[in-house]
Every structure is written in C-alpha cells, then in structure tokens.
C-alpha positions, 0 to 999 in steps of 0.5 A: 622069145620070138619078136624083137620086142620080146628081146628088148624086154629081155634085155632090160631085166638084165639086174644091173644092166643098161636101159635098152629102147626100141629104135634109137635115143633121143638124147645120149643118156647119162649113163655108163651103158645103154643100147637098142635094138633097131629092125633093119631089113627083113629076108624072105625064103621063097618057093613055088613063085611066092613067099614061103617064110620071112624073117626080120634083121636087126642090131643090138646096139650097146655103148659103153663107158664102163665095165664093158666085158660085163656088159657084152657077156651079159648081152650075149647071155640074152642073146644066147637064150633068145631062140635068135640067130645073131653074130657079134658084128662090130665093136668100135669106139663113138668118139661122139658120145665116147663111149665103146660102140658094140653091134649084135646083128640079129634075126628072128621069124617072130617079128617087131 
C-alpha cells in the first residue's frame, strides 16, 4: 500500500470495523466507532539544490465509544501491513462527541 487512499481502502475492510472517510465527517456518525484520515503536510528530502523525494504526513484519526482495544489492534494491524511509517500519537477522550479520540500520525511516499 503506498497512498493514503489505498490505506483508507484497507482500513475499511477491517470485518467488523468503524467506517473510515477521507478528510473529516460531516456529522458524527451513530456509531460505536468511526475514523479518518486526514493529509496534514508533506516532508521533502533535498540534495544538490532541488528536491530529490517528497513524502505526504498524515493522521489516522479513530473515536470510539466501544471496545476500544479491539479497535486500536485492528487499526495498528492495517497500519502494521501498509508499508507506511507511523506512530500511535495520542489517545485522548472527545468530550464533545464522547468518545476515546485515538491519533495514528503516518507517512507515506505514495501520496493522497
């Protein structure tokens, strides 16, 4: 997997997983889970005066109201497979939407 499309794709044929989307929700969905991922920046490795290879960043964004374990392994497991290099960031609690908010940050050379 080398686009962050490509990962979105993976990531909603998780059997039994949250629906992922590109970007952000309009509406909190009714669910017990759901995510995206989001494109935040780009890094660029340079040599000789000009760019030699760019890399897109990004986060892997989950909420969760419940089992958030089986969630998150399932998540890392995609993550694990892609190719990608990433980090669990954060995991924090939305009071707004009340739910666990987990932050994967990702890169990937295969762009959006």
């Amino acid at each position: 997997m080398n686009s962050l499309t490509e990962l979105l794709a993976a990531l909603n044929a998780i059997p039994g997983g949250p629906r992922f989307v590109m970007w952000a929700w309009n509406d909190v969905p009714d669910a017990d889970a759901w995510g995206m991922v989001a494109p935040d920046g780009a890094r660029a490795d340079w040599a000789g005066s000009r760019m030699e290879d760019q890399s897109i960043t990004g986060t892997v964004d989950l909420f969760c109201r419940g089992n958030i374990a089986d969630y998150v392994d399932a998540v890392q497991a995609v993550l694990q497979g892609s190719g990608m290099a990433w980090r669990l960031g954060d995991f924090l609690y939305d009071s707004s939407v009340r739910a666990a908010h987990i932050v994967w940050d990702v890169e990937t050379v295969g762009g959006l």
